[in-house]
N, C-alpha and C positions, 0 to 999 in steps of 0.2 A: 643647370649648375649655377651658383649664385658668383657673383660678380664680385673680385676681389675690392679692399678699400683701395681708394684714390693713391694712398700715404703708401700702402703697400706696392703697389702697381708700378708707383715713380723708385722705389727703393729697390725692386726687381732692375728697373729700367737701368739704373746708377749702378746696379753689381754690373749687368751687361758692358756696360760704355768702360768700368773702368776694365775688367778682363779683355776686353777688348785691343783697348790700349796697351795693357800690358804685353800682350800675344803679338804687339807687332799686325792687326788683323788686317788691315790696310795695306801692308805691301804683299803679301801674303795670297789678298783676290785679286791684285795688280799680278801675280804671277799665275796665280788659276787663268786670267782672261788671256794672257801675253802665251799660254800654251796653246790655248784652245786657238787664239785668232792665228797662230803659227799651224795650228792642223788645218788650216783651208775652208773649216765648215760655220755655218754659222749655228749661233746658238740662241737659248732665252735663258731665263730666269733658273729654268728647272735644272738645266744641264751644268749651269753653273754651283747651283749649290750641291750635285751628284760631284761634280769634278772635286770640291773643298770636304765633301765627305771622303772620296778617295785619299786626300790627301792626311784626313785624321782631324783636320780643321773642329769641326764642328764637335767632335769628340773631345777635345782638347776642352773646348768652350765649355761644353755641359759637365765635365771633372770638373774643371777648375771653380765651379760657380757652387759645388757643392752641394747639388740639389740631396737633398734623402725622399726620393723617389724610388720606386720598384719600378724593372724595365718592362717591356712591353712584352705581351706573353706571345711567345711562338709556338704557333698552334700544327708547327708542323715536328713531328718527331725522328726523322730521319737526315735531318742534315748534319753538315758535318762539320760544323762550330759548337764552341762551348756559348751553354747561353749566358755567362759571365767569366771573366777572369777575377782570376781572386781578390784582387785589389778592388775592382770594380762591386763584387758581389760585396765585401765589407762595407763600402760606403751603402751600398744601395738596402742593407738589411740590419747591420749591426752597431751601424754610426762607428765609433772610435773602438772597437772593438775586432782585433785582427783575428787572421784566420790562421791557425796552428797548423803548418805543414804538413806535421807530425801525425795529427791526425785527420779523421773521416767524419764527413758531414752530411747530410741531406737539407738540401735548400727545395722548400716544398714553395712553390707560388701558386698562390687562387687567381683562377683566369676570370672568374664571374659567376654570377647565378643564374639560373633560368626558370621558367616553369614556378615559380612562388606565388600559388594560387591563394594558399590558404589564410593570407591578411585579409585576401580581395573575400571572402567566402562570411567573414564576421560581419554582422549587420552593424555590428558598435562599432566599428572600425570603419565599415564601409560608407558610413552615412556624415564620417567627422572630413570638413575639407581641407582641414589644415593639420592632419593627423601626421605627428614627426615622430612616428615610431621607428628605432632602429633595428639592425641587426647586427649582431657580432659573432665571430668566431671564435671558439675555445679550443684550445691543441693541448693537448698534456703525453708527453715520451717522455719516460725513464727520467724523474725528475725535473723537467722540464717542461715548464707553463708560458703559454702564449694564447694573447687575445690581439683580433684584428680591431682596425679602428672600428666604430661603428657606421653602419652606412644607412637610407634613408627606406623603409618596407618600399619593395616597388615586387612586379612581377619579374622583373631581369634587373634584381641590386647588385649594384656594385661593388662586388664581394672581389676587388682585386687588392692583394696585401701578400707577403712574403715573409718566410719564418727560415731559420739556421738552424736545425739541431743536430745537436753533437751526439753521436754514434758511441757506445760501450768504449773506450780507451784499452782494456785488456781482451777484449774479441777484434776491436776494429781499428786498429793503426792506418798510418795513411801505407804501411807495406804490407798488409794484410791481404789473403786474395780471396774471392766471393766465395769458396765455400764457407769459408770462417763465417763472412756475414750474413753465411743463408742460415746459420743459425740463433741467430736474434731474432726470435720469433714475437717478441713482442709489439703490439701492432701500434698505428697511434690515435690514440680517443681522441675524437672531433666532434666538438657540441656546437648545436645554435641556438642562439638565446634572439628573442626577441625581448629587446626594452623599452618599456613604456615611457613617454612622457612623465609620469607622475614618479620615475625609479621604482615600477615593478618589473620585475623581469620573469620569464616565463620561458621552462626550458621547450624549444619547438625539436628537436632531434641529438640524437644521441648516438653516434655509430663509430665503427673499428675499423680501422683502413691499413692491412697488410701493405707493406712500401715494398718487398724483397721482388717485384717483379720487375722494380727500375735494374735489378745485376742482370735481369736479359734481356731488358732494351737494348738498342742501338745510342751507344755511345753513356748508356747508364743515365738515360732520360726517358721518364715515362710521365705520357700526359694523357690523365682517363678519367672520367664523368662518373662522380660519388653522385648515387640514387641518395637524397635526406629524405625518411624515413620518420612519421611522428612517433609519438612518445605515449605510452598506458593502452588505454582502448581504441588508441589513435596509431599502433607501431604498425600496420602494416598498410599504412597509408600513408603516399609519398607527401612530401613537405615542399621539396624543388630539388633541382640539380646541381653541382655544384663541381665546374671545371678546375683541375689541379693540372698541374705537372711539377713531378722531383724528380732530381737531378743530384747523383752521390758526388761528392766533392773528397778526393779527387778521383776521379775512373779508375774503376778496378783495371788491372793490365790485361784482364780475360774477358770474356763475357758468355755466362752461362747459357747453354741453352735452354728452352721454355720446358723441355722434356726434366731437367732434370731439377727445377723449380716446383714443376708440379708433381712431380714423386715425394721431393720433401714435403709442401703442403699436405698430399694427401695423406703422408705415415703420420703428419702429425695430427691430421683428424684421427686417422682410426686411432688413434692412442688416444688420444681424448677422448672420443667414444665410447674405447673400450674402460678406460677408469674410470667415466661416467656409469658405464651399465655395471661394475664392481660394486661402484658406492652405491646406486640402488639398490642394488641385490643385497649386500649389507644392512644397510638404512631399513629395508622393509622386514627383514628377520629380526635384526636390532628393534625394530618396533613393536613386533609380537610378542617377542620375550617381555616388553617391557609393559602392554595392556596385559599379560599374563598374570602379573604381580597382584594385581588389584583390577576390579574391570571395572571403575571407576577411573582407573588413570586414560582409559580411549575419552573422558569428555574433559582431559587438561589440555592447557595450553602449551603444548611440546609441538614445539614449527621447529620442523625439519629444513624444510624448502621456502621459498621467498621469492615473488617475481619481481626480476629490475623493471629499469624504466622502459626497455623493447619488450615485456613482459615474457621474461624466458628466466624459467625456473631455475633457481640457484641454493645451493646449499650453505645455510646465516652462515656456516663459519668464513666464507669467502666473502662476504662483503666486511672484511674488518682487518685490517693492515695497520701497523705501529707507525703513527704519523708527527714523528717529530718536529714540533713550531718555531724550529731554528732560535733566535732571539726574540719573535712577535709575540709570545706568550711566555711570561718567567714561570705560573707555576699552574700546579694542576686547577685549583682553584680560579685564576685567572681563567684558566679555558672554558671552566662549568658557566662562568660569568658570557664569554666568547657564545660559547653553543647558545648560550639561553637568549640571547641579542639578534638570533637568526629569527625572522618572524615562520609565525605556526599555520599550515597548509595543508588542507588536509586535499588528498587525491580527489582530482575530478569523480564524478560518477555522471554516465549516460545513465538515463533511465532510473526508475526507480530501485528500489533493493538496499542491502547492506552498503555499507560504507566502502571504496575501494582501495585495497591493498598494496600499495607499489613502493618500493624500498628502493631507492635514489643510489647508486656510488657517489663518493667521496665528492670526486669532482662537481658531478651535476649540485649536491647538494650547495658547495661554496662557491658555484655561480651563480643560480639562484636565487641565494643566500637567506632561503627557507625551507621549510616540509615541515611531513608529519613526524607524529612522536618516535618512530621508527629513526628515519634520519636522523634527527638529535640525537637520538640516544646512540647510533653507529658512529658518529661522529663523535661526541664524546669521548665515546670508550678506545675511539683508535684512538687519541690525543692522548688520554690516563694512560693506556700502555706504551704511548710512545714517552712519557713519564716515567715510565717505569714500575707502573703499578701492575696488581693483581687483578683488572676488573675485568667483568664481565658484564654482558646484555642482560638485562633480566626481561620476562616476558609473563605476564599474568595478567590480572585487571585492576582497575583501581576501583576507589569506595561508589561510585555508581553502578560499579558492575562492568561497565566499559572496557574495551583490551588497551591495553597500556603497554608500555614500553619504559625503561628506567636503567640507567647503570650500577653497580653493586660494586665495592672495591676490599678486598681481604687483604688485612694486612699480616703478616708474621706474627703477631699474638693472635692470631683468629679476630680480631676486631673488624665487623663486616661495615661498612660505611655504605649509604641507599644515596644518590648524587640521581636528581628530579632534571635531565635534561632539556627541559624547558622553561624552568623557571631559576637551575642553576643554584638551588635548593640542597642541604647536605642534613641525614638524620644517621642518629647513630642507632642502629640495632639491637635490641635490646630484645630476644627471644622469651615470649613466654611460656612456661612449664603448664597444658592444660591440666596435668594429675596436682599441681599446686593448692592447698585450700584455699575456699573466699574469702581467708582472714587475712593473707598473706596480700600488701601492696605491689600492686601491679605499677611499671611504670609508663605512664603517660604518651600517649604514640601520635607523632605531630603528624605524619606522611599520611596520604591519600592509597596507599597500595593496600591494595585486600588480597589477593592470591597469586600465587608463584605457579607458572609449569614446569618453565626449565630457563636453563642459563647461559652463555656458550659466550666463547671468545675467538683470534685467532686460531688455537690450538685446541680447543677443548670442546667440548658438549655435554650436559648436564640435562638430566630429568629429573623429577621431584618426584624420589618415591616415598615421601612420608603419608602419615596415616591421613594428616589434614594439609592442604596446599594456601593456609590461610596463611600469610607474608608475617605474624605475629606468634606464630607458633613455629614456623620456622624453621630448623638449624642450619648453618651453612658450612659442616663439616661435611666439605666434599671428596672424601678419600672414602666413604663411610658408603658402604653399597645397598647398606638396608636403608640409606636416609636419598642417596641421587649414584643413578644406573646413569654410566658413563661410555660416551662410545671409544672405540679405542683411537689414541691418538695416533699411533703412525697411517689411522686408514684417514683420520682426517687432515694430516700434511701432507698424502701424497696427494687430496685430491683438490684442497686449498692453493700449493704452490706449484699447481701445474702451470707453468708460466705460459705455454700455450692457450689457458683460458683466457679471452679477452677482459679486460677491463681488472683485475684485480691483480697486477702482479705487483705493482708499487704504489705507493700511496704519492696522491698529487700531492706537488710543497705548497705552503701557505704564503699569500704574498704581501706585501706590508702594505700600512695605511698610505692613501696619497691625499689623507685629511690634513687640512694644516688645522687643529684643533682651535686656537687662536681667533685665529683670522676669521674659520666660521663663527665658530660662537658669538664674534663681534658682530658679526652680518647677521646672521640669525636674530642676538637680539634689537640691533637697530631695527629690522624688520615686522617685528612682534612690538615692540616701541609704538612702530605708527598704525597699525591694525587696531589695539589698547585705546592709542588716543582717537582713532575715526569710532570705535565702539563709543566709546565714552561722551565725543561730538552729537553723536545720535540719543543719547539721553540727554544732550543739552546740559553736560558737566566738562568742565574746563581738564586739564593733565599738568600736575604738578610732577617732576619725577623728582627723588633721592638720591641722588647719583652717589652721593656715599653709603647710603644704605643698601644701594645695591651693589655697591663694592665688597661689604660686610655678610652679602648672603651667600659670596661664593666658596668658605668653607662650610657650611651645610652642605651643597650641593657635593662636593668634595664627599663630604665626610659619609652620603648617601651612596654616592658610587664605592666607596671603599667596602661599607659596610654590604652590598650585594656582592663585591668580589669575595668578601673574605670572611663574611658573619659575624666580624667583629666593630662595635661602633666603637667610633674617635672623637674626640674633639668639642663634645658639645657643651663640656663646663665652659670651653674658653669662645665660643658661640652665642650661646646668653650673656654669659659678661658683656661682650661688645653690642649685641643688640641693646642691653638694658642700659648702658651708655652713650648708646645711639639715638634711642627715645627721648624726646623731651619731657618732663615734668606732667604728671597728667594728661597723658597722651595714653594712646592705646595703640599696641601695635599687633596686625593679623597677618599671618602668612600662610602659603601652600605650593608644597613643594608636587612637581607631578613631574613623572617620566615618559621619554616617547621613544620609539624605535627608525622613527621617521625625519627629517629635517621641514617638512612644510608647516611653517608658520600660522599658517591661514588653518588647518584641518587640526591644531594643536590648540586654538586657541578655543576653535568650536567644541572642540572634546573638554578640555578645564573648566566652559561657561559649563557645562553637566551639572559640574559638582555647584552644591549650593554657598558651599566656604568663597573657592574660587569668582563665584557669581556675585557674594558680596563682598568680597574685597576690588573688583573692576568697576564695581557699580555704586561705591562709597559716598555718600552724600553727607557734607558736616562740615567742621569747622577745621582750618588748617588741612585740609584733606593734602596728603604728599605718596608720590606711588612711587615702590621700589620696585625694578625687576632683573633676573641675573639668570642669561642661559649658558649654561657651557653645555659642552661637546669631549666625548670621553669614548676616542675611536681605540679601536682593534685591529687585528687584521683583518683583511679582505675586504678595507673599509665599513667592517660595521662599525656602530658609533650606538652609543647612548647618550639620547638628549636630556640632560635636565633643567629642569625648568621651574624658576623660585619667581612667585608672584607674593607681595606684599604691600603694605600702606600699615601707613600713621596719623592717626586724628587725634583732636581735642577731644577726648570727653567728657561732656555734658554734663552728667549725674552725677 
């Protein structure tokens, strides 16, 4: 454990002395000792600081000093204390945030990790000696998101952190009694994320953890060892273990017995079961009728099913939830800008073969804050419907012939709109008539999308029965049975909101930037500043900078992020005017603007030396030579950010 600063150490010491002081501590152990030497026995060190804990002393000390620390986990489950009083639990989990009588809570604490082979197991990991890779925890309950701090890869990390969450208010009052809350069947998603030094992060498990077996604890405390479980080709392979105990705040006045906990679980499997083997038995008649039509449609791209990231098969319409961006996204467009900022990943693959298929929830996706075109585009489309739009998944190939993924939006005039979830991309659909003659102007089709199979949303499901599935011939009049065979929708709400299916019953919230956009951008470019000028040293040329011309190139940059949120450019007559006043007389001035997804300076600058513009504007040799450069930072939520990045110079020229 690293050894706190000096500055700190004396600062801790001075809250001690003066609490101290305050508490009267000194007459206080003159009274602990004046008992003890009156009982007749003698004592040391230990029995006196036991007698000052009896007295609440020490208690008193550590409240008053305000620590925001988590307490120590008690690994036994049968005693007969609460492991926090309420007062206590608020300091120790929620800072200034009280706890509502009124209602019910679960205070979940990680007691530690065990068993974390699999960092030790990577040769590239295993072979670095100053490898600071962490780990963190991700929680998501019923609206509610929590991450632990991050701790250091070890094989036993210290994974000890403590979360509050608040229980349904119209199931779980604090007078509510446990049968009530043996039906909140939704369980809570707990990810691990491994982050890299370099800010990659990589999700290592992904699992469900049922809470309802704390109402038949003892005293409504239960502390039990989650198996973590990896993730694609890797889910039935443990990851480590990971000790909890929750504890409902405040004790039910009953406490169920174990017998009638697992009657509830089990009717609610076989229910699940049984509306699972429904919607099969559906789904696969639903499917014959629908190769029936044309036996061309058995080689379209109509995906029924989709495996998560434990690779267990799931039907699209369930991975897609209306996930509203509170105030961190104002419009839908903003968010096409949001999804396409996530960088692109495609699924590991063991071995050789096709490419591997695996379709993220919500969650994993925006902690990772990548995937493949799958991901984006589910994410997206929950965002456009939690918008308020009409979109859908679209699923086909694009102009390589490649399987694609892509969002589609109908508006109330039937105007179809095509939104490219990775690049954040909007074209407007414009169907063509193939009975049309060659005389007749076709219009111009900017998208990469070549064929359509089918389309599907929260609610719906969509196959393409037309004669061609070519995305330009098209129609998207989906009421229309001779153009897309639809399944029926109440078979796909009962089997989408079965809130007993893990993982998809609410969509996680979005949480805001803790970018200070400013402050980096200033960092970032002093940074890139001194890289420029050690480049430049090594060609044996001096660095002159602009400081006002590089004041001047921060509405370009501006007007570059605008223009990818919103397809519309701004600003550039009043752009040139000021560069063309900025310019001196017979000067020439070069610039190039580049984008990055990344804040490392160093690997931003290796990628712009590529371009040959870049290459000779850094490398400018002449008269008057003056360099301008201007990074801003243009975050989102969940901390993504767009870096932009304006390199320039101004010379005399010569000729």
């Amino acid at each position: 454990m690293a050894a706190l600063p000096i500055e700190k150490m004396n600062q801790i010491r001075q809250m001690i002395h003066d609490q101290m002081t305050q508490l009267n501590i000194n007459s206080v152990i003159s009274g602990a000792i004046d008992e003890l030497v009156q009982e007749g026995n003698q004592f040391d060190e230990k029995e006196l600081l036991e007698a000052l804990r009896r007295r609440g002393v020490i208690d008193k000390i550590i409240q008053s000093l305000q620590f925001r620390d988590y307490p120590e986990a008690n690994h036994e489950t049968t005693d007969n204390n609460s492991i926090l009083q309420p007062n206590e639990l608020t300091k120790a989990t929620t800072g200034n945030v009280t706890i509502d009588p009124s209602k019910r809570y679960l205070y979940i604490q990680m007691l530690g990790g065990r068993a974390f082979l699999e960092h030790l197991l990577d040769e590239d990991r295993s072979a670095e000696k100053n490898y600071n890779g962490t780990f963190t925890i991700h929680i998501h309950f019923r609206q509610q998101r929590f991450q632990s701090r991050p701790v250091l890869c070890a094989c036993e990390p210290d994974l000890r952190d403590a979360f509050l969450l608040l229980l349904p208010q119209h199931i779980a009052s604090a007078r509510s009694d446990p049968t009530s809350l043996l039906c909140i069947a939704e369980p809570i998603h707990i990810l691990l994320m491994r982050n890299e030094p370099s800010g990659d992060k990589t999700l290592l498990s992904s699992i469900y953890l049922d809470w309802r077996k704390v109402l038949c604890s003892p005293h409504n405390r239960w502390m039990t060892t989650i198996e973590l479980n990896g993730t694609g080709s890797e889910a039935k392979l443990s990851v480590g273990l990971l000790d909890i105990k929750i504890e409902l705040i405040p004790r039910a006045e009953e406490q169920l017995s174990k017998d009638v906990i697992q009657a509830q679980l089990k009717l609610e499997h076989n229910r699940v079961t049984e509306k699972e083997r429904l919607f099969l038995v559906y789904a696969k008649r639903w499917w014959q009728e629908y190769i029936q039509i044309r036996s061309v449609h058995s080689k379209r791209l109509v995906k029924i099913f989709a495996q998560d990231e434990n690779m267990i098969n799931r039907f699209v319409c369930s991975y897609l939830k209306p996930l509203k961006s509170q105030r961190f996204l104002d419009t839908p467009r903003q968010a096409a800008r949001f999804v396409s900022l996530l960088a692109y990943e495609e699924a590991p693959v063991v071995g050789g073969g096709s490419r591997s298929e695996v379709w993220n929830n919500t969650l994993a996706i925006l902690c990772k804050k990548k995937g493949d075109c799958e991901d984006h585009s589910l994410l997206l489309c929950s965002l456009l419907i939690g918008f308020g739009l009409d979109a859908y998944v679209c699923i086909g190939t694009n102009a390589k012939g490649l399987f694609y993924t892509w969002v589609a939006t109908i508006g109330v005039d039937r105007t179809v709109i095509f939104w490219d979830s990775l690049t954040g991309q909007r074209f407007k659909h414009n169907p063509i008539n193939p009975d049309d003659p060659p005389s007749k102007k076709q219009i111009k089709v900017d998208h990469s999308f070549k064929t359509i199979g089918s389309i599907f949303n929260h609610k719906s499901f969509y196959a393409n029965c037309q004669v061609s599935d070519n995305v330009d011939c098209c129609c998207f009049e989906l009421n229309k049975e001779t153009k897309w065979k639809s399944m029926n929708e109440e078979v796909i709400k009962s089997t989408c909101e079965n809130i007993s299916m893990p993982s998809w019953a609410t969509a996680p919230p979005l949480c805001p930037s803790k970018i200070d956009p400013v402050i980096v951008s200033a960092e970032l470019e002093r940074e890139l500043q001194s890289l420029i000028a050690d480049y430049r040293k090594d060609l044996d040329l001096s660095t002159v900078w602009d400081d006002n011309l590089s004041y001047i190139l921060t509405p370009a940059l501006a007007a570059y992020e605008l223009e990818r949120c919103t397809g519309i450019s701004v600003g550039n007559e009043e752009f040139q005017h000021a560069i063309r006043r900025a310019v001196p007389e017979k000067h020439t001035f070069k610039g190039f603007p580049i984008q990055f997804l990344h804040r490392d300076m160093r690997r931003a600058l290796a990628s712009s030396l590529k371009s040959p513009v870049c290459e000779e504007i850094l490398s400018c040799r002449g008269d008057c030579v003056r360099l301008a450069l201007r990074v801003r930072i243009f975050t989102y939520a969940e901390d993504v950010s767009a870096v932009w990045i304006m390199f320039a110079v101004t010379y005399r020229s010569i000729l």
